[in-house]
N, C-alpha and C positions, 0 to 999 in steps of 0.2 A: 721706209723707202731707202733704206740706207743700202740694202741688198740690189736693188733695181739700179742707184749709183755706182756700185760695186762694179756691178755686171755693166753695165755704160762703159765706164773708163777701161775696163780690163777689153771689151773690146775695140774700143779706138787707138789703144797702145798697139793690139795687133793687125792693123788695120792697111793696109797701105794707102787708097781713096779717100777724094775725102766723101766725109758723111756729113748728113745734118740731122741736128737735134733739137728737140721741138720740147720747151718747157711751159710746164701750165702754172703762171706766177700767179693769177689772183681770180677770188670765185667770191661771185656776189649771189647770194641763194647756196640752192643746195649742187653736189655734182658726185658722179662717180667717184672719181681721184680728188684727191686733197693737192694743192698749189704745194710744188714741188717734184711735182710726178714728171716723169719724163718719157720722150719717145725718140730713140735714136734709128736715124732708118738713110739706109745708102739710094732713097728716090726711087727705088722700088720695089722694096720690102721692107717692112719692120724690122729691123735686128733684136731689139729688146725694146719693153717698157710700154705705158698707153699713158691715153690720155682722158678718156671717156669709157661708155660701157660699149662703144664702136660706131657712136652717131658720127666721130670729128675724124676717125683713125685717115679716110680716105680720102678727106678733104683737106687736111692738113698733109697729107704726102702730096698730092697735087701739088702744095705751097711750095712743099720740103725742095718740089726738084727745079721750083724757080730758084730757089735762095742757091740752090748749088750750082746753079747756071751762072750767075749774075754775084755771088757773092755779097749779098747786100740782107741784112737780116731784115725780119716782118716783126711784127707787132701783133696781132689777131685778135680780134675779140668777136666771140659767138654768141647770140642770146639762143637760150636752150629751154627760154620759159614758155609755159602752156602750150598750143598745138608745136610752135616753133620748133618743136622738139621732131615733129613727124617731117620737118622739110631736110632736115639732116638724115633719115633714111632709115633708124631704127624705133624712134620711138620709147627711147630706154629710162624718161621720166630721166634723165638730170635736173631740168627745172631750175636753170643758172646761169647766170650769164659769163664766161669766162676768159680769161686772158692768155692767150699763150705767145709765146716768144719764139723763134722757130730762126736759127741760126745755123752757118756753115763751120764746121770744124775740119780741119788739115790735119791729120797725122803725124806729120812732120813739122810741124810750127802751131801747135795745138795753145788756145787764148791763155792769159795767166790764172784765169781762176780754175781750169782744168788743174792745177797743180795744186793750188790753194783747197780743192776740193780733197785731192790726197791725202793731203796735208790733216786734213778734218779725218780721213777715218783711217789715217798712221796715227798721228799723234792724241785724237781724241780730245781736241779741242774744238767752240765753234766755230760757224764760218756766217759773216755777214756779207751776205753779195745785194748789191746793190743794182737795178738794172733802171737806166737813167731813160728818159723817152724825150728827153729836151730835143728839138730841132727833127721830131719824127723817125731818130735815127737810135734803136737802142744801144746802148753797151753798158758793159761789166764792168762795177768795181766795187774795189773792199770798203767796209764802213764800219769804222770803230764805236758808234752808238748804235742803238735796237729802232732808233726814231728815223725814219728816213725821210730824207731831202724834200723841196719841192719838184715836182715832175717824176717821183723815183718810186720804184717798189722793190720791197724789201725782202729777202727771202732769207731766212735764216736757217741755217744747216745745223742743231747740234751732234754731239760729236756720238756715234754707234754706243749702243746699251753695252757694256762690260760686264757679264757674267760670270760672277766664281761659283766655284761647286767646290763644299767641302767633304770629299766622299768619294773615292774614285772607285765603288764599287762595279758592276757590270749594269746598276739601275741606272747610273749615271748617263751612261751611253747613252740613248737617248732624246737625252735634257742637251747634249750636245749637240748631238745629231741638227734638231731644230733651228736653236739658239743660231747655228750656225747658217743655217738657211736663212734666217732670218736677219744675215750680215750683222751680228752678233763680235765682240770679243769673248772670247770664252776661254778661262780657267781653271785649273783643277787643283787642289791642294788637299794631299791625305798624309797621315802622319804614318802611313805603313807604305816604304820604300816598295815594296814587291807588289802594290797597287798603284801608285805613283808611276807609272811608268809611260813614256810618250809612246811608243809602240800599242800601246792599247786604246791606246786615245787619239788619232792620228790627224783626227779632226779640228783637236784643242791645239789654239794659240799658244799657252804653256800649260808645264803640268808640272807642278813642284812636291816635294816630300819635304816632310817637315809638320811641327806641332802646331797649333794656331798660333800661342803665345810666341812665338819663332818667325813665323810666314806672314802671319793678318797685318800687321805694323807696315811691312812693305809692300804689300799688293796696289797701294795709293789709289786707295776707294775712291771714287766721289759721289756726286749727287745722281750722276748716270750710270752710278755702279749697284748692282744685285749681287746678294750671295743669297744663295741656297744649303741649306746645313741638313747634308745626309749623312753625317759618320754612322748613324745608328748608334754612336756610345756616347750616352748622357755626359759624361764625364769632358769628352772633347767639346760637345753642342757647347754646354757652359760654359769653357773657356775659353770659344769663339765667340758668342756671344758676350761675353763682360769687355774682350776687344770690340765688336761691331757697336755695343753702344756708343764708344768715344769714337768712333772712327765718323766721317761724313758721306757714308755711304746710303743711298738713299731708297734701300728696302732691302731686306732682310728677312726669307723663309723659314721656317724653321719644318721639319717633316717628324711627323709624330702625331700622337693624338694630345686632345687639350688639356687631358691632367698631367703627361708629362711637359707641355707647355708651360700650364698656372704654374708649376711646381718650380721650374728653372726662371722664371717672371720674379717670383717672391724669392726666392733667393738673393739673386739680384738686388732684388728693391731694398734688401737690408744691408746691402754693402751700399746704398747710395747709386746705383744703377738703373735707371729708367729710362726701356726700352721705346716704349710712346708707340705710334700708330704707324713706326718704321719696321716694326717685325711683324710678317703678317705668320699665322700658328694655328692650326693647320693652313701649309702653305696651299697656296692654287684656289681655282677657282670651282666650287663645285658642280663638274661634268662631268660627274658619273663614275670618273675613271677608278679601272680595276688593276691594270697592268702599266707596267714602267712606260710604254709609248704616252697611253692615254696622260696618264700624270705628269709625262713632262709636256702634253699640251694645256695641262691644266696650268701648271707654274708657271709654262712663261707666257700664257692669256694672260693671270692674273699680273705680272710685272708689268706687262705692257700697257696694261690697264692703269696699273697705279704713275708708272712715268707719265702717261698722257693727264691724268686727274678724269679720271673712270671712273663708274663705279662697278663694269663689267657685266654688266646687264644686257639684253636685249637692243636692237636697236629702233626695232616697233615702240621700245617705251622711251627714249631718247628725246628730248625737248630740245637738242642744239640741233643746226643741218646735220646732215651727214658728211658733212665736206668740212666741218671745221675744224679746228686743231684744239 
């Protein structure tokens, strides 16, 4: 959802009216969108974002254009279970009952957590918003533990998926391309200057040259960080890899087949390097893919899968809601 916030904020900085925007903080059952999904809409039209599979879109802008009137934010809560679902006007089986928050935003004196939410996909850090229901009147604020208040619900932002790519060949493109739709950080580091180059890659946040052993130390992985290891020369793979074990990055592709895999694994393992269930070899998810588009929808399925704790299966075989995190 990071892309959907993305696109939110970049349109309220250009905005001059105000707007309102309508969040869906908490789902009991199952629902289309997962709490966090947002709908920004100037009262009579959507600009961006949903909230449902289109039972609430029309209902909740009827709300949107009191709050713009009046200034005074709502609270909402929908039940979406069994037929209840048909008096809402589609029928789309959400099957939930859900909460949404539906507030006026200024342009021009835009709330603090609007900036606090920046902040989360500049710096890449989380964001704990707090939104308090005390005295029927919602508002925002920060909270330094994950446990929240009495009367309060909790929405937690982490910070956008950071993707390196070590490989700036033309398959790379692509794995970019995506990443980046997907409000994505994305990086490139190849150790061959005449592929390294921003002009080819116009789309990548950076794009550095340099060897692993030189670049990997300072890319400052974390746990919301992926690399993807496309050099195609075993020689580099390995000495990215013997950096990505110690580093705290929290998944690692490697592209290749599994006996050049097993091969650079046992290596490793005899220098005291154990890569664990953080490199996934052959990377992606298997979909079939034949060509550089499909494969880079296979690799970043499979990351997003593994951030979420997926096993990237099917969702007919899924035993959680569909709504849950």
């Amino acid at each position: 959802m990071h892309k959907e916030l993305q696109d939110i904020l970049g349109l309220l900085r250009g905005h001059e009216a105000r707007l309102a925007l309508a969040t869906l903080l908490r789902v009991e059952g199952s629902s289309y969108r997962r709490p966090g999904s947002r709908l920004l809409t100037d009262g009579e039209q959507v600009l961006r974002g949903s909230l449902s599979g289109g039972c609430l879109e029309g209902e909740v802008l009827g709300r949107a254009k009191e709050v713009l009137a009046d200034g005074l934010p709502r609270l909402l809560r929908y039940d979406l279970r069994g037929e209840a679902d048909l008096v809402w006007g589609s029928g789309s089986g959400c099957e939930g009952v859900l909460d949404i928050l539906v507030e006026r935003l200024d342009p021009a004196a835009p709330p603090a957590w609007v900036a606090w939410s920046e902040e989360v996909l500049r710096d890449r850090h989380p964001l704990r918003l707090a939104t308090s229901l005390k005295d029927g009147f919602p508002c925002r604020r920060l909270r330094e533990s994950e446990a929240p208040g009495d009367e309060e619900i909790l929405e937690i932002i982490p910070p956008p998926i950071s993707l390196w790519i070590l490989g700036a060949s033309d398959d790379s493109r692509p794995l970019v391309h995506l990443a980046k739709g997907l409000g994505w950080k994305v990086g490139l580091l190849d150790h061959r200057p005449a592929f390294a180059r921003a002009e080819r890659f116009p789309e990548a946040d950076r794009v550095l040259s340099g060897h692993p052993v030189q670049r990997v130390p300072e890319l400052g992985l974390d746990r919301r960080s992926a690399v993807v290891l496309m050099t195609h020369n075993y020689l580099k793979d390995l000495e990215a890899l013997r950096l990505l074990g110690e580093s705290g990055a929290g998944y690692f592709g490697l592209m290749g087949s599994r006996a050049r895999s097993a091969k650079m694994v046992a290596e490793l393992a005899v220098e005291g390097i154990h890569l664990g269930d953080r490199l996934h070899s052959p990377v992606g998810l298997d979909l079939g893919a034949e060509d550089p588009e499909t494969i880079a929808l296979a690799v970043l399925a499979e990351i997003q899968a593994s951030f979420q704790d997926r096993a990237g299966g099917p969702l007919r075989a899924a035993r959680t809601p569909v709504s849950a995190p």
